[in-house]
N, C-alpha and C positions, 0 to 999 in steps of 0.2 A: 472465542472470537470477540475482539475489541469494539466498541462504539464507533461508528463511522462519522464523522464532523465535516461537513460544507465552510467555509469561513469565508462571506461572501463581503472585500470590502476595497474602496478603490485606495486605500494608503496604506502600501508597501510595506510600512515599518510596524502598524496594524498587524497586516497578515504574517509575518516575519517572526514578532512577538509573540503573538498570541497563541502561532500554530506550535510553536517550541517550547513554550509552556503545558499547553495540552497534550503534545504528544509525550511530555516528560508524564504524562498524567494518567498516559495509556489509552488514549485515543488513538482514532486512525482518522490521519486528518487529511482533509485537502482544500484549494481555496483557487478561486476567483476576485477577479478584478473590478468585472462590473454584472449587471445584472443576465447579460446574455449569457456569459459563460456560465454563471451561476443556472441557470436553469438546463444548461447543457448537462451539465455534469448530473443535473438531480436529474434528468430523464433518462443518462446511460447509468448511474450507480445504485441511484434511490437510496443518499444516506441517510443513518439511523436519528440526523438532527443539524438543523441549518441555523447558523449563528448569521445575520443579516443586516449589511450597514444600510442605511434608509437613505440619507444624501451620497447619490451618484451620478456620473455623466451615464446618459442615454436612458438605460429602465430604470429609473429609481426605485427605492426599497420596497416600498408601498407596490407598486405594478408587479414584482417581483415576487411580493409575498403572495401579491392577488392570483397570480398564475401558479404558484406552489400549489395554491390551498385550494384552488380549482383543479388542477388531474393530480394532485397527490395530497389529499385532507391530512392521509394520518402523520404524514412528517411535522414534529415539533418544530415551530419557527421562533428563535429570539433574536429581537431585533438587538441590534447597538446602536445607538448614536448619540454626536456629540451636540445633538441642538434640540433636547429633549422636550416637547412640550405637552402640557397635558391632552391636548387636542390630538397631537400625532400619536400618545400612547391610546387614547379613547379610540382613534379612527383602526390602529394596526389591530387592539384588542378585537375588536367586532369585527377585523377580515379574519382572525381566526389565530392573529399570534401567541405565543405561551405567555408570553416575559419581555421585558421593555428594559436594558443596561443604557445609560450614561457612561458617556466616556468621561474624562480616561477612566478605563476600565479598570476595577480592583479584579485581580484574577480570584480571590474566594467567594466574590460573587456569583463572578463567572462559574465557575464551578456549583456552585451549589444552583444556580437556575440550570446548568446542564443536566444535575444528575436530577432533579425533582421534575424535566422536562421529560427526562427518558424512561422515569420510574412511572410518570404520566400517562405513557406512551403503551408500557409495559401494562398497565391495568385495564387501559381502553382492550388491547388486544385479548386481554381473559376474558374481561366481560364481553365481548363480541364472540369468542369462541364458547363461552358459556350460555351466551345472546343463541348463536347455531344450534347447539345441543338440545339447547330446551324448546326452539323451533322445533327440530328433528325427534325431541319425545313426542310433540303434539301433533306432531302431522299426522294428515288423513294416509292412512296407506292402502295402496290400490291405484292400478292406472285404467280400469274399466271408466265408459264411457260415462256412467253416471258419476261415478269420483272423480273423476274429472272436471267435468262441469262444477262441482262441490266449491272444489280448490280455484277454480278461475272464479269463482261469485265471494268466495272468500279474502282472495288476491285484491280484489272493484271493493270491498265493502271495510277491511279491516285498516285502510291507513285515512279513513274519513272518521268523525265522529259523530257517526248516524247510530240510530237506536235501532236493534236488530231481534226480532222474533225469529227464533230456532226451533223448526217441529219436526216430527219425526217420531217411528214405534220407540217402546222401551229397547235398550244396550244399542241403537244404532249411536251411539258420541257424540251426541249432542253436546254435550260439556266439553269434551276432547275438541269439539268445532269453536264454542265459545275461548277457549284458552289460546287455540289456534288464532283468533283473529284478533286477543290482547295482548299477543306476542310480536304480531305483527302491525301495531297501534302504535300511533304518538305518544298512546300511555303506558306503554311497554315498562319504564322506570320506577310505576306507580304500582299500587295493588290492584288483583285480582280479588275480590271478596267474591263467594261462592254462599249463596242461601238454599238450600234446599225447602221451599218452601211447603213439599208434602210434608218434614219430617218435624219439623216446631207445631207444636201443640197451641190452638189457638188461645189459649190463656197467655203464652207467653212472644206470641208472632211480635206482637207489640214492643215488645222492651227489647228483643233481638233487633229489629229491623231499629230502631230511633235511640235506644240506650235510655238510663233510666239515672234519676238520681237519689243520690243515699235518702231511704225512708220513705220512698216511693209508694211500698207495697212491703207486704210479709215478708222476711228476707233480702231483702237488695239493704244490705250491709256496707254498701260502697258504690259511688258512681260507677257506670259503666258507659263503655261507647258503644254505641248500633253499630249495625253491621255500612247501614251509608257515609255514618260519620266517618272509620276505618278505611272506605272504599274512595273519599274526598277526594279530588285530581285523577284517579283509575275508574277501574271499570269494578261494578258490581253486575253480579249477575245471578239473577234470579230466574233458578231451576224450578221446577213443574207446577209454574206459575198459575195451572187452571186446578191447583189443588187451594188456592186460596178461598178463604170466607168472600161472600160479598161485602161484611163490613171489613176486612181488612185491605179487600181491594179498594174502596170507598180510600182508606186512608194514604194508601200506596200513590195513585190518581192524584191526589191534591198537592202530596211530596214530587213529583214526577212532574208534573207540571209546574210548580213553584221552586224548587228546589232548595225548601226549606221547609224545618221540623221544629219541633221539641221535643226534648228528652220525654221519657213519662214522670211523672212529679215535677216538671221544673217547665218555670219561664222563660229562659232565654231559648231567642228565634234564632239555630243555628243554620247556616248556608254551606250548601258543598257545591260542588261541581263533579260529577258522576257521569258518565255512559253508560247505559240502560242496553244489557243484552239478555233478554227473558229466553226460558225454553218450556218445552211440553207437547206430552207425547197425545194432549186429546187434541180433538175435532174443536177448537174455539170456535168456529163460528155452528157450531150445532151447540157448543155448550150455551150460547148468546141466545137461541131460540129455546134452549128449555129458560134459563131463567136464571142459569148458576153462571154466568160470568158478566163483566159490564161491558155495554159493546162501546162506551167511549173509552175504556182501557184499554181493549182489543187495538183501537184504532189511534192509541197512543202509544203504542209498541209497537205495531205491525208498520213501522215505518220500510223497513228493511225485510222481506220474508226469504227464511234461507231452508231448506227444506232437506232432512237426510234421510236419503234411500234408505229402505230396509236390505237386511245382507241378502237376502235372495234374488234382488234386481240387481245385485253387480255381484254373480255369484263368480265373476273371474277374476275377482279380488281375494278369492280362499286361499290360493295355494301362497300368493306371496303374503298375507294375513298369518297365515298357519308359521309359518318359515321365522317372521317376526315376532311371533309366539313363543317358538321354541328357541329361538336363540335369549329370549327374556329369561324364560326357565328355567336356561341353564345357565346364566349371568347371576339369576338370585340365589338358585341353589347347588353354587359352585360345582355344577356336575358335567360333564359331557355333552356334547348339545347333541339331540336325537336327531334323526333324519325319518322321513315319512315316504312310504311306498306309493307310486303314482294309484295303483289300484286302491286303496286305504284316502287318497284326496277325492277320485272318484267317489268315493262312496258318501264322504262328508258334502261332497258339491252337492248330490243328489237329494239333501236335507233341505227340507223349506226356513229352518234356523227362524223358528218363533221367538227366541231370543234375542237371537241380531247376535253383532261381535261382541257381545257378554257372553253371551252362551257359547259362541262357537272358541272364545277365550278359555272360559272355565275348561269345556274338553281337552284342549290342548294341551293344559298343563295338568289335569287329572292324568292325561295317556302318557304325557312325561313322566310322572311321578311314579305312577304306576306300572308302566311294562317295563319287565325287567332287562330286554336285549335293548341296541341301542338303535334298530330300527323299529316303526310301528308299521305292524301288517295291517291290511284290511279287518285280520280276523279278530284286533284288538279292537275294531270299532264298536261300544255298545250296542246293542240290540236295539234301541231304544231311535238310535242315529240311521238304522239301515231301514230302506223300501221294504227289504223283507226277501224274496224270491228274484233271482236272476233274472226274473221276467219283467218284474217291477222297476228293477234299475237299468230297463234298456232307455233308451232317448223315445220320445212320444214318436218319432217318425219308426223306427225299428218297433215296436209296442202296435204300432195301430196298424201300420202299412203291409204286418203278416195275416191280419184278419180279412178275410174273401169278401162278407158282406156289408155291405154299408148300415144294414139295419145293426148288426154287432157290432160295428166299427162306433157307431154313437151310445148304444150301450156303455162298453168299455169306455169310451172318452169318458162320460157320465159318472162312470163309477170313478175314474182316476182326478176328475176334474172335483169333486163334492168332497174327494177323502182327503188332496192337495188341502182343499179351503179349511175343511176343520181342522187339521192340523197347523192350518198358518193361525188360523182363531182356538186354538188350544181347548179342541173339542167342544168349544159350547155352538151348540148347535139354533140359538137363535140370532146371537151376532153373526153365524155363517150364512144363517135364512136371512137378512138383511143383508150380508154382502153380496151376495149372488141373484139378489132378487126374488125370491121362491119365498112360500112360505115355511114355516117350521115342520108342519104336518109332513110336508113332501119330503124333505130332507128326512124323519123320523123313517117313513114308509122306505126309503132309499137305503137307509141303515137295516133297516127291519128282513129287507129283501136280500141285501149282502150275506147276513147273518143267519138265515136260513136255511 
């Protein structure tokens, strides 16, 4: 299929010429007169690129280009005209035109601003399908009421350049949230820089976060750039940001505020312009009252709080979770995609998923890998994922509602309510006695009595 050409101009011998040129060129052309038809024809055709004379009776070029590039941006607009000045190519450039021709036109001009207009045209459109793609890797998946909410706070927060605190347990996507809203940022074009700041050793937090220069310190062999310097114009974002020193937070704070460094070993005061998206999976403001975090840092990030459920509050995000699991698994390892048994999702829902969507990841593509038919039963689910007894995986209203007496009836809740908790706190039994209120002893005596 040929390139399709508007040839928008009010002199006959203009459009005459020009179109029998082109179409010797292998275009597919067509033209107008004056402005009105010209926009007639672009709202039934929507060709692939509008050549556009600027002096006409009625719309002029200028008003013409202005309503193109308001309901159709992506259409390349080259203007032609014969009274070119630099003001009118300054004024068309900023409403959004490609290319500015003086007449009389050389037709290898013409040409050559057609094809580099279209090859223009042609990259935007990758990058904006590549723009969707890497949206649609990051997005949150799940239409439960809590994911929901997630994605509309995310929607309000990601096209501003607000600083954004992300909290949430460990494997809920906290990062997969921050990525999500630099996708959907003005700095989208720019980098993402990613610090993990549990996993730098604090000898070295320094020289990663500000970059260092040659002869700095024992080995730094060669300048380096920080991780802010790299992040200049984008977003940096700084993961489990309550795993920092106080003196590194000290130095973070004063960058954050100022937004200006130095390398380590060197002088010169460098300047960025950064977006500030922190994440972390503790309590920051109980870390503020024992003594390990700064509560003006706190309150120099927490401008934004965006907050991700853990997988057990939107546990009707499993099945379509699960589903995009295993079509991944079998994308990587070119194999069959599996399908999974309604009673086998039951049994995974039934999971308090201490892990979050890490965890409930990892299973999925362990059960891929591993069961050899290409459905997964129930009875592939590890031991480890199952309540245990048919009785255990009934729903709390069938479980409690078959017991006669109200004294047994809180019993049971008792026992299903205390084994829920440590399980979600991965058996330790005094962050459980802190979650529930009780002391340790009681929960101990509760075990003691189960076990009996």
């Amino acid at each position: 299929m040929f390139p399709s050409i508007l040839i928008v101009d009010d002199e006959p011998s203009i459009l005459q010429s020009l179109s029998g040129l082109l179409a010797d060129e292998g275009f597919e052309i067509e033209t107008a007169q004056n402005g009105y038809e010209g926009l007639k024809i672009v709202e039934e055709g929507s060709p692939d690129l509008v050549l556009l004379d600027i002096w006409m009776p009625g719309i002029d070029g200028i008003e013409t280009l202005k309503e193109i590039k308001k309901n159709y941006p992506t259409i390349p607009v080259i203007i032609i005209t014969g009274h070119g000045t630099i003001e009118t190519a300054v004024k068309a450039t900023k409403l959004g035109a490609y290319d500015l021709i003086e007449k009389p036109l050389s037709i290898d001009k013409v040409i050559v601003a057609i094809n580099n207009a279209l090859n223009f045209r042609r990259l935007e459109e990758e990058n904006r399908y590549l723009r969707k793609k890497t949206i649609e890797k990051h997005s949150i998946t799940g239409n439960s009421p809590p994911t929901v909410t997630l994605k509309k706070q995310i929607e309000l927060v990601a096209p501003t350049d607000t600083w954004i605190l992300i909290t949430g347990e460990n494997g809920t996507g906290k990062e997969l949230v921050a990525r999500t809203i630099h996708q959907l940022s003005s700095r989208v074009d720019q980098p993402l820089i990613a610090v993990n700041c549990a996993a730098i050793p604090e000898e070295l937090i320094e020289s990663e976060l500000f970059g260092h220069e040659k002869g700095a310190f024992s080995g730094a062999t060669s300048k380096k750039k920080g991780k802010f310097e790299l992040a200049n114009n984008g977003t940096i974002f700084l993961d489990e940001i309550g795993d920092m020193s106080l003196k590194t937070q000290a130095k973070i704070l004063r960058v954050l505020q100022e937004q200006q460094f130095q390398r380590v070993g060197g002088d010169r005061i460098l300047t960025v312009n950064v977006r500030i998206i922190a994440a972390s999976n503790k309590d920051l403001e109980q870390e503020i009252k024992k003594g390990t975090f700064r509560e003006d840092l706190y309150y120099r990030l927490n401008v934004i709080p965006v907050e991700v459920p853990p997988l057990r509050e939107r546990s009707e995000d499993i099945p379509l979770l699960i589903e995009t699991f295993l079509d991944e698994c079998a994308r990587q390892n070119r194999s069959t995609k599996k399908t999974m048994t309604a009673e086998a999702i039951k049994v995974i829902r039934a999971y308090s998923w201490p892990g979050n969507v890490r965890e409930l990841k990892n299973l999925v593509e362990r059960l891929a890998i591993m069961v050899e038919g290409d459905i997964i039963e129930a009875s592939d689910i590890p031991n480890a994922y199952k309540p245990g007894t048919m009785e255990k995986t009934r729903s709390f209203d069938e479980q409690f509602f078959l017991i006669d007496y109200l004294k047994d009836a809180k019993i049971a809740f008792e026992k299903a309510f205390i084994q829920r908790k440590l399980l979600q706190n991965k058996n330790n039994i005094s962050k459980t006695a802190k979650a529930i209120g009780v002391k340790q002893a009681y929960i101990n005596k509760k075990i003691k009595n189960c076990c009996s």
